[in-house]
N, CA, C and O atoms as CSV, one atom per row, in Angstrom:
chain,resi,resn,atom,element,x,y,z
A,1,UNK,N,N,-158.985,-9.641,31.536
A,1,UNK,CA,C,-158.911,-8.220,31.284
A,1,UNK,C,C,-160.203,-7.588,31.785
A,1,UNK,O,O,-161.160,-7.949,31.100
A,2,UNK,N,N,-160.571,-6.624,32.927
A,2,UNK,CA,C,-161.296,-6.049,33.366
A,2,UNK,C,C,-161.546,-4.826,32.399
A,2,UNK,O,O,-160.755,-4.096,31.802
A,3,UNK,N,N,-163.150,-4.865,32.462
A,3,UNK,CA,C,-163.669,-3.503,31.859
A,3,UNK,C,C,-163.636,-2.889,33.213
A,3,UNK,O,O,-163.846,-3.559,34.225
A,4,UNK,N,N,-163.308,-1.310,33.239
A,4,UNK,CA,C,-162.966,-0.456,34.027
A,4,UNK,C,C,-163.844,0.696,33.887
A,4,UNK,O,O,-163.822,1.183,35.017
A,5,UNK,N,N,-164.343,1.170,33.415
A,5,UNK,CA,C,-165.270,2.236,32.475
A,5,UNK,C,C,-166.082,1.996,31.448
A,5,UNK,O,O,-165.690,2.208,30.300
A,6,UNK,N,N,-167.328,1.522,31.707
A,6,UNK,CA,C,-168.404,0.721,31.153
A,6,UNK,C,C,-168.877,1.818,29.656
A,6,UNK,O,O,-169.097,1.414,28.514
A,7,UNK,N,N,-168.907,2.712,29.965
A,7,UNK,CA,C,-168.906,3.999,29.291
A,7,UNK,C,C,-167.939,4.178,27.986
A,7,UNK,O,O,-168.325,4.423,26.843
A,8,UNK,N,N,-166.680,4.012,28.393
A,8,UNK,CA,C,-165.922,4.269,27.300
A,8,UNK,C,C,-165.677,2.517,26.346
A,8,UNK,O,O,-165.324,2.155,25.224
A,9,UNK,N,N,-166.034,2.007,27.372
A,9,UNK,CA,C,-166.017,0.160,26.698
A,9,UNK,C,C,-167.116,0.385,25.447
A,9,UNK,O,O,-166.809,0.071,24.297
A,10,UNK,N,N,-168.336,0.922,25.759
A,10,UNK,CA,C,-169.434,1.119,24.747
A,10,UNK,C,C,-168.891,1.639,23.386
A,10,UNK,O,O,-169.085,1.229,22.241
A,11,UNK,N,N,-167.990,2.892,23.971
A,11,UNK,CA,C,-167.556,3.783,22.623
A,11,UNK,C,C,-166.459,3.301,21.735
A,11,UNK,O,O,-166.277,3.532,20.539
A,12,UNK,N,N,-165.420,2.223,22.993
A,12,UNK,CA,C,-164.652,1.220,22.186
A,12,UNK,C,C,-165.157,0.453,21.089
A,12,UNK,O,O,-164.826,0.352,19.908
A,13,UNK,N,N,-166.269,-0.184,21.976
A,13,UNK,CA,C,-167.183,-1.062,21.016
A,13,UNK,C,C,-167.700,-1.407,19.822
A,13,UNK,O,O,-167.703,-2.502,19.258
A,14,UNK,N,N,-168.234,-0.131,19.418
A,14,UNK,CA,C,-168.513,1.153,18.280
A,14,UNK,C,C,-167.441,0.700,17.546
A,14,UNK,O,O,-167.504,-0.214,16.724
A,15,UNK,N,N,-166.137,1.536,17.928
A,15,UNK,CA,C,-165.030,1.860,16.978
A,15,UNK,C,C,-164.748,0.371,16.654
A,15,UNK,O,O,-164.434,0.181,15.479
A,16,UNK,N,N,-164.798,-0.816,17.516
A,16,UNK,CA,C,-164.421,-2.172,17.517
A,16,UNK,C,C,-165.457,-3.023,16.572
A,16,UNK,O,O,-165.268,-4.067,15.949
A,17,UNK,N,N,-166.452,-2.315,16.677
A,17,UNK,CA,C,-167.766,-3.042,16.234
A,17,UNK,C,C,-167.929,-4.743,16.438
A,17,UNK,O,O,-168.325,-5.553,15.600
A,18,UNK,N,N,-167.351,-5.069,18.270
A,18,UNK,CA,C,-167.564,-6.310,18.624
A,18,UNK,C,C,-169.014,-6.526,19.041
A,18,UNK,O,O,-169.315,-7.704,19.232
A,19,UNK,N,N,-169.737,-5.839,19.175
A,19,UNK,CA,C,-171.725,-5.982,19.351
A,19,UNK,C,C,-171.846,-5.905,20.268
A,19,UNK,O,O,-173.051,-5.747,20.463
A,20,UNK,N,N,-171.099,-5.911,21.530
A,20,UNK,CA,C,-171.660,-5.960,22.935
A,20,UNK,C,C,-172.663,-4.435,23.478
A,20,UNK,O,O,-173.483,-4.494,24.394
A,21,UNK,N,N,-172.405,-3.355,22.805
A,21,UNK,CA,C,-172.743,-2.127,22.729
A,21,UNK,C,C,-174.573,-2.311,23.030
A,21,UNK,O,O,-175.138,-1.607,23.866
A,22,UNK,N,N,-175.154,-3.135,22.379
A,22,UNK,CA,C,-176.598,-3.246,22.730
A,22,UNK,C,C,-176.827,-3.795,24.183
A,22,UNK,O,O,-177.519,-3.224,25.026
A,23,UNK,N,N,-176.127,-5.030,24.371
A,23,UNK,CA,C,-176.311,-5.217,25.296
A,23,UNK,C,C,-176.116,-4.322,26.761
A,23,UNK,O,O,-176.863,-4.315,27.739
A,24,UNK,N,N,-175.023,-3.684,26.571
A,24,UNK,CA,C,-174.543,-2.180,27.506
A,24,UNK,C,C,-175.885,-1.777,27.332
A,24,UNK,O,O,-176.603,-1.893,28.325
A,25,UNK,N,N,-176.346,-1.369,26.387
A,25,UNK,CA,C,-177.438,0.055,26.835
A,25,UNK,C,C,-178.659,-0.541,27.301
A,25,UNK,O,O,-179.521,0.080,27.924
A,26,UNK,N,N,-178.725,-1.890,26.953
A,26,UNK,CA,C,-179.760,-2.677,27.762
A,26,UNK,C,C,-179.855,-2.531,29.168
A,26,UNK,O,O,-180.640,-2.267,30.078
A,27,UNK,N,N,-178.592,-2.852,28.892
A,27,UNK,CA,C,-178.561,-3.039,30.704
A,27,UNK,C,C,-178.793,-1.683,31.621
A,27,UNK,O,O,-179.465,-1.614,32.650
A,28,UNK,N,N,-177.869,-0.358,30.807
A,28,UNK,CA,C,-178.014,0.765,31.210
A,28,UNK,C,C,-179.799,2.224,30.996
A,28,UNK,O,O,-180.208,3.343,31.305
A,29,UNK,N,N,-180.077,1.151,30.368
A,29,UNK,CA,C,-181.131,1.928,29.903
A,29,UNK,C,C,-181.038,3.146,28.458
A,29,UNK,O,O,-181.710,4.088,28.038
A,30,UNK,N,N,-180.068,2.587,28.169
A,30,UNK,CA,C,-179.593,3.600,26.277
A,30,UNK,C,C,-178.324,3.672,26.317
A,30,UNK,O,O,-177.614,3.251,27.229
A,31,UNK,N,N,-177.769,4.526,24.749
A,31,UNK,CA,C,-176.411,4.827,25.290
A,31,UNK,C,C,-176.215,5.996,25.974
A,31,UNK,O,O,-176.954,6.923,26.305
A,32,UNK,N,N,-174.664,5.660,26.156
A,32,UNK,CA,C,-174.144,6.909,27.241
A,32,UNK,C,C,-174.399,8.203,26.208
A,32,UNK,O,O,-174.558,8.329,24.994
A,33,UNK,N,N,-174.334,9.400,27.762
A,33,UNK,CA,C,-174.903,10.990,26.158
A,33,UNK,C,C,-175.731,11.657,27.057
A,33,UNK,O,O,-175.823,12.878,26.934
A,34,UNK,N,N,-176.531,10.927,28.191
A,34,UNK,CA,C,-178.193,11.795,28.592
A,34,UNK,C,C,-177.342,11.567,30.264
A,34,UNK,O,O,-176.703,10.617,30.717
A,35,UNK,N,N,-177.676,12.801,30.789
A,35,UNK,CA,C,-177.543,12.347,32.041
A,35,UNK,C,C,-178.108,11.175,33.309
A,35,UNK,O,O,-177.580,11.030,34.412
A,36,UNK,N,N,-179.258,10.461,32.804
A,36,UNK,CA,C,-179.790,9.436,33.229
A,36,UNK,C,C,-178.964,7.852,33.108
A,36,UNK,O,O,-179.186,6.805,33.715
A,37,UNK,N,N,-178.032,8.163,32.155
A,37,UNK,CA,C,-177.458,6.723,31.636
A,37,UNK,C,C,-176.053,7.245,31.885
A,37,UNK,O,O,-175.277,6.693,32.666
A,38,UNK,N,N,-175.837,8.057,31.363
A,38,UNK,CA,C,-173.957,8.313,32.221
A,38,UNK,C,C,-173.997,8.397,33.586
A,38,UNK,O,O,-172.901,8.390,34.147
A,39,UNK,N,N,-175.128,8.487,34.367
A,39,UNK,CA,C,-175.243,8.038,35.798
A,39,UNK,C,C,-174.810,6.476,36.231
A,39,UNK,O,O,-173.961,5.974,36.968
A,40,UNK,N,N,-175.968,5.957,35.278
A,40,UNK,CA,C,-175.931,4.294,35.058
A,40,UNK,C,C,-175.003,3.852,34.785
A,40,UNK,O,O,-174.686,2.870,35.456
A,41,UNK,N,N,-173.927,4.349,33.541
A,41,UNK,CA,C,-172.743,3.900,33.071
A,41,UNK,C,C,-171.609,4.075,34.709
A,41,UNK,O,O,-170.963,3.301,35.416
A,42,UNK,N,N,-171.779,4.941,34.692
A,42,UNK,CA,C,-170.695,5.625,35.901
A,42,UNK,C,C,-170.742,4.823,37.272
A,42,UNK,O,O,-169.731,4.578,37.931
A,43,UNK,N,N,-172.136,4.411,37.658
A,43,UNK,CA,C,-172.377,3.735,38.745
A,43,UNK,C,C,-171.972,2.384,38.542
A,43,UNK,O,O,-171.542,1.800,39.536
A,44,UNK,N,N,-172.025,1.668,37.288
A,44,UNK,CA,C,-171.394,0.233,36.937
A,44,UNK,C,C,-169.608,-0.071,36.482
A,44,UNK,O,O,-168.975,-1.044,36.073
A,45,UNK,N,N,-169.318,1.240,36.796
A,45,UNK,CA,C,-168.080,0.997,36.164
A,45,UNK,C,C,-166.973,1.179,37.263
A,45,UNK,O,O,-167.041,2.324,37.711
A,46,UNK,N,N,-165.972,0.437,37.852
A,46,UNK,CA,C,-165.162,0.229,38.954
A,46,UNK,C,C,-164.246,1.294,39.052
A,46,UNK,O,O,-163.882,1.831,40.098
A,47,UNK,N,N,-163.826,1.624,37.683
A,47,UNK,CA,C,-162.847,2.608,37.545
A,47,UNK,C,C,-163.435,3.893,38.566
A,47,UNK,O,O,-162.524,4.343,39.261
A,48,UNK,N,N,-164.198,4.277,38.694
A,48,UNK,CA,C,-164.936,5.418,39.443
A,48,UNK,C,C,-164.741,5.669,41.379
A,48,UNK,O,O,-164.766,6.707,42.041
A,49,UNK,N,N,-164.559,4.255,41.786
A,49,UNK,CA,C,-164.896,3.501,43.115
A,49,UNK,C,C,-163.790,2.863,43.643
A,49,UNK,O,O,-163.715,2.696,44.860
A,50,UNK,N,N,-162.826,2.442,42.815
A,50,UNK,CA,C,-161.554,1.971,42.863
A,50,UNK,C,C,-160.631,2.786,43.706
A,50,UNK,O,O,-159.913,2.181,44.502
A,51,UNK,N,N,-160.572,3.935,43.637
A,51,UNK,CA,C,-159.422,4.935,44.951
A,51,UNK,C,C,-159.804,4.173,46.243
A,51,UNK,O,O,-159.011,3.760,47.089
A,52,UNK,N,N,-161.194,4.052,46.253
A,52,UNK,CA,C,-161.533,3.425,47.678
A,52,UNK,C,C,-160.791,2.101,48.252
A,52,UNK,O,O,-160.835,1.894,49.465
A,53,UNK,N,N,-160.100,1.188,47.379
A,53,UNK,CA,C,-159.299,-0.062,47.832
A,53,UNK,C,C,-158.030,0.300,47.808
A,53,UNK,O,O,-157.150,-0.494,47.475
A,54,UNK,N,N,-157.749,1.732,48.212
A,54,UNK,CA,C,-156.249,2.375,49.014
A,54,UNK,C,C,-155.491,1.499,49.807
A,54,UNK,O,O,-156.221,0.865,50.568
A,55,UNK,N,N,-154.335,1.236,49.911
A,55,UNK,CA,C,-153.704,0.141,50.494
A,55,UNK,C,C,-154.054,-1.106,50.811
A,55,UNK,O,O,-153.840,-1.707,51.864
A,56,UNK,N,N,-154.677,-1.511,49.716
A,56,UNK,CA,C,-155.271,-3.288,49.668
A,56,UNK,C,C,-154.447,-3.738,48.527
A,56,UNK,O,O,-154.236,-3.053,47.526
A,57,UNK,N,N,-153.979,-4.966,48.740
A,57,UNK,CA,C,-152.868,-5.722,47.625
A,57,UNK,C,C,-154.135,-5.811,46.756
A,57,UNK,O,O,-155.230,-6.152,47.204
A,58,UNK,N,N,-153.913,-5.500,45.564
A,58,UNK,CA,C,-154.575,-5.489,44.140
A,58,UNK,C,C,-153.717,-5.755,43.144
A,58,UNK,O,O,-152.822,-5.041,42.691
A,59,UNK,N,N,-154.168,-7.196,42.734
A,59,UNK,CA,C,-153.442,-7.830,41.184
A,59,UNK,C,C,-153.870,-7.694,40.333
A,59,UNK,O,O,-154.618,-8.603,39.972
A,60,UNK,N,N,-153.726,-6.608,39.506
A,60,UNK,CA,C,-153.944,-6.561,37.934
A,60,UNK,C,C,-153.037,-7.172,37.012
A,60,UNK,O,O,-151.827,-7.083,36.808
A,61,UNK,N,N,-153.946,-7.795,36.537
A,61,UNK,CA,C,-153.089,-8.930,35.078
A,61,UNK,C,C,-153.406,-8.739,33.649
A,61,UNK,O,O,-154.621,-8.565,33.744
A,62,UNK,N,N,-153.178,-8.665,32.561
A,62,UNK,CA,C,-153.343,-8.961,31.216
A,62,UNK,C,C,-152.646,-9.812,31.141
A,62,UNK,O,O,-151.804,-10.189,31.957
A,63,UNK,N,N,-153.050,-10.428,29.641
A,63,UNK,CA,C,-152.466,-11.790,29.309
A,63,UNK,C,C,-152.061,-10.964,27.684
A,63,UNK,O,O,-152.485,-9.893,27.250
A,64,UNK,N,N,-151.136,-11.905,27.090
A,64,UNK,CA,C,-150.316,-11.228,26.069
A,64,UNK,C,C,-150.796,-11.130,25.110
A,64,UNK,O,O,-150.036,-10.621,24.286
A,65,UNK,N,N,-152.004,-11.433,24.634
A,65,UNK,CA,C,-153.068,-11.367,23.585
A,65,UNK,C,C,-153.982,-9.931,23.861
A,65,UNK,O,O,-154.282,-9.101,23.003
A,66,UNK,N,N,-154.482,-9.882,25.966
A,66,UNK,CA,C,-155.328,-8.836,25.842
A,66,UNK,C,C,-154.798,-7.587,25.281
A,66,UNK,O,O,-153.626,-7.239,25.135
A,67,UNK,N,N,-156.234,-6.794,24.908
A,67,UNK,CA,C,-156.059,-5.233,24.325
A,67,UNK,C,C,-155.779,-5.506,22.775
A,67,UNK,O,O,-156.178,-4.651,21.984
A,68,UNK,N,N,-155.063,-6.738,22.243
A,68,UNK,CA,C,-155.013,-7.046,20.860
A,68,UNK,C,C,-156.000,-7.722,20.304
A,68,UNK,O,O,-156.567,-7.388,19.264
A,69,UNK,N,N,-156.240,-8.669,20.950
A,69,UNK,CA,C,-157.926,-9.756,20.398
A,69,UNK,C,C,-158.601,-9.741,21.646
A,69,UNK,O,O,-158.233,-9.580,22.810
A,70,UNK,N,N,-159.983,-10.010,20.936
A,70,UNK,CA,C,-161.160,-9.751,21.834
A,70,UNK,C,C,-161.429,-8.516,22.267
A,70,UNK,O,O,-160.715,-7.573,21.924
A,71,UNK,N,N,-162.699,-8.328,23.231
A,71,UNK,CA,C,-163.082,-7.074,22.976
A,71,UNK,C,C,-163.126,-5.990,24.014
A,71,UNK,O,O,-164.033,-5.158,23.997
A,72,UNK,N,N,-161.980,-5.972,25.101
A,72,UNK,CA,C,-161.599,-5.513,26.194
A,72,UNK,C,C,-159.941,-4.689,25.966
A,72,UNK,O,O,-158.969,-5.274,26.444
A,73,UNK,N,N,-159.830,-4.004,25.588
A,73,UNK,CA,C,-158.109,-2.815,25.320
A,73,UNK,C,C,-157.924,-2.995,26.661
A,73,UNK,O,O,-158.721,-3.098,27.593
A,74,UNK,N,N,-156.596,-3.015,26.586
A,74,UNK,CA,C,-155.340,-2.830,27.679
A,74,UNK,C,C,-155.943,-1.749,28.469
A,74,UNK,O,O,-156.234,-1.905,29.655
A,75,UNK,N,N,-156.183,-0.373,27.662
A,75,UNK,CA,C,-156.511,0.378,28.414
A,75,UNK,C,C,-156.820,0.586,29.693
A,75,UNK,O,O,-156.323,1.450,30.415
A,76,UNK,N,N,-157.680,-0.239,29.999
A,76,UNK,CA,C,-158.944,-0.714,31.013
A,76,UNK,C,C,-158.229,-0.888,32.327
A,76,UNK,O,O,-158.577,-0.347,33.377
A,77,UNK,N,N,-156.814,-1.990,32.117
A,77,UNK,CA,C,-156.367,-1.944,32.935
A,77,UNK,C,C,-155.214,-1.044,33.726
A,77,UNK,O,O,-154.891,-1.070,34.914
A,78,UNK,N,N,-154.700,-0.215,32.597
A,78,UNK,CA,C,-153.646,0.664,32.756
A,78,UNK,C,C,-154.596,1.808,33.645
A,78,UNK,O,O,-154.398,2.181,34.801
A,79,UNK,N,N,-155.274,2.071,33.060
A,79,UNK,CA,C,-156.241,3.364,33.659
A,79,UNK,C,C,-156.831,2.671,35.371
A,79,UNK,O,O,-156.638,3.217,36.457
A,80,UNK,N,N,-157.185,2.032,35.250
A,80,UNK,CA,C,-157.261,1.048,36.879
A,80,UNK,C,C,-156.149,1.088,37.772
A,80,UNK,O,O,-156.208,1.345,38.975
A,81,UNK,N,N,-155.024,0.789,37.036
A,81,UNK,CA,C,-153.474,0.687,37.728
A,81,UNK,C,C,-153.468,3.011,37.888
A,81,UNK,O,O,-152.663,3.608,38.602
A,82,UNK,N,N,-154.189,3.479,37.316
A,82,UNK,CA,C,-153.032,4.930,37.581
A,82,UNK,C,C,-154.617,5.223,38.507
A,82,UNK,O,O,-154.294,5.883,39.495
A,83,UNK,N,N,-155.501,5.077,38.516
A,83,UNK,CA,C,-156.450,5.181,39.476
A,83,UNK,C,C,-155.233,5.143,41.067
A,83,UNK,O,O,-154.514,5.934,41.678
A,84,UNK,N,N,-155.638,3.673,41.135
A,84,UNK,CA,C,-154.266,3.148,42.534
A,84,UNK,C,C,-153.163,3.813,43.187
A,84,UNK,O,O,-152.970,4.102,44.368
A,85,UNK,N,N,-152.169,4.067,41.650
A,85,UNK,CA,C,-151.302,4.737,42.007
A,85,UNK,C,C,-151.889,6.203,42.378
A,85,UNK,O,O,-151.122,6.780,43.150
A,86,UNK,N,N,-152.798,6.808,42.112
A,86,UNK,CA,C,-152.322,8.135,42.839
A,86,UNK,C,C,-153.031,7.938,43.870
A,86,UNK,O,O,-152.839,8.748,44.777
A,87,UNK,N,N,-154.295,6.608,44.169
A,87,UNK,CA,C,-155.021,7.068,45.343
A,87,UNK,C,C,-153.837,6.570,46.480
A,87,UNK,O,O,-154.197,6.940,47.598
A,88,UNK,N,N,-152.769,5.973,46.514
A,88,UNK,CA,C,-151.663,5.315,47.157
A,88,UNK,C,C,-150.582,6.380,47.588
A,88,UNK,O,O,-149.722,6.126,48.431
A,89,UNK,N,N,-150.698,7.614,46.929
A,89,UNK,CA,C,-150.022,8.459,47.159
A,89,UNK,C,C,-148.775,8.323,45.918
A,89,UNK,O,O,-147.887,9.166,46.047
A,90,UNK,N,N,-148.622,7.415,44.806
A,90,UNK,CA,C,-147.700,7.687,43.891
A,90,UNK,C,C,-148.115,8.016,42.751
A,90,UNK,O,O,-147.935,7.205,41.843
A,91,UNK,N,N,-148.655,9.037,42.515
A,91,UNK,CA,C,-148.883,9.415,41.207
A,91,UNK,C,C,-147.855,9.852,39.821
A,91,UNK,O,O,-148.214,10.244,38.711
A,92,UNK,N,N,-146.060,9.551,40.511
A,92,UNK,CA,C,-145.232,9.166,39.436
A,92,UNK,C,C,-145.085,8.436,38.801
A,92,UNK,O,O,-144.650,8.444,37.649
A,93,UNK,N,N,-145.667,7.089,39.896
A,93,UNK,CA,C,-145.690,5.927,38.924
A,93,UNK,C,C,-147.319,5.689,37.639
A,93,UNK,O,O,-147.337,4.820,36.767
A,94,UNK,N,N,-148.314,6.555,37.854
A,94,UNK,CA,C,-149.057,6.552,37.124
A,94,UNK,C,C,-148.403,6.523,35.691
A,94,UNK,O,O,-147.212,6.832,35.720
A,95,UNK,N,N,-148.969,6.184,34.282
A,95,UNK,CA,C,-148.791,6.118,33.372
A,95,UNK,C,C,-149.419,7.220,32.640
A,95,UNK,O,O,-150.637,7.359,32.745
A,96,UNK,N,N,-148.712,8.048,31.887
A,96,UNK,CA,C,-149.096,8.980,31.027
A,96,UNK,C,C,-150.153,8.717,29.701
A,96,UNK,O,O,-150.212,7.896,28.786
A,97,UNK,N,N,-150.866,9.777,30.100
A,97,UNK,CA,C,-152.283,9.447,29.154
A,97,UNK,C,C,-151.395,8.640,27.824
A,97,UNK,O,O,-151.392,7.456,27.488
A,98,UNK,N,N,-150.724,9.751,27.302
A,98,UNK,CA,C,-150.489,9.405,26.099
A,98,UNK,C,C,-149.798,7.966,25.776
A,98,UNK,O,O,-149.659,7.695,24.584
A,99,UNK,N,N,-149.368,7.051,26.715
A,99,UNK,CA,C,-148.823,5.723,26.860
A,99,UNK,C,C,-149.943,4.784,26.589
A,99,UNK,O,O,-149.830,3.627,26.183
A,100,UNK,N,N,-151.349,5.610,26.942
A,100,UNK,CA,C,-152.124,4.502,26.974
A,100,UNK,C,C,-153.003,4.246,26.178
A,100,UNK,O,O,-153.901,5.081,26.069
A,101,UNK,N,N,-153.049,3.186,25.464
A,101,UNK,CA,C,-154.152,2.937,23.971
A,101,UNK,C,C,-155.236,3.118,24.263
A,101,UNK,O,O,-155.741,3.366,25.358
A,102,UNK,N,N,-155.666,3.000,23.265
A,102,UNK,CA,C,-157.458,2.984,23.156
A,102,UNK,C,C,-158.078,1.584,23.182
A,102,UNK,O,O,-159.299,1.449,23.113
């Protein structure tokens, strides 16, 4: 299960209270909030950069546990998959916000 948005993984985190959250702002220099670190967050996170692999075969997988245990939500990847679809030109097949968990 790919983190996709390093940013909102932090705020998952929080609500998840799996601990990785320190280590994020380590790496980023604090938490997300200041424009210096939502730079940082934004620049580490694929979801952002991803339109750019426009017509390249891309396999996204979950396994039937992710988004339920451990500390990565489905989300991550659904939001990756509607990235694709619209940079592909199908943005019907994108998935509606509201389909997609937290």
């Amino acid at each position: 299960m790919p983190i996709s948005d390093l940013a909102k993984w932090h705020e998952q985190g929080l609500a998840r209270k799996h601990g990785y959250h320190a280590s994020i702002e380590r790496c980023c220099g604090g938490p997300p909030g200041m424009p210096k670190t939502d730079a940082e967050y934004r620049a580490r996170s694929p979801l952002f950069v991803l339109d750019q692999a426009k017509g390249l075969p891309i396999d996204i997988n979950a396994g039937i546990h992710d988004g339920h245990k451990g500390s990565v939500p489905i989300s991550h990847s659904l939001n990756a998959f509607n990235v694709l679809a619209r940079a592909n030109g199908k943005p019907e097949q994108a998935l509606a916000d509201k389909q997609i968990e937290s």
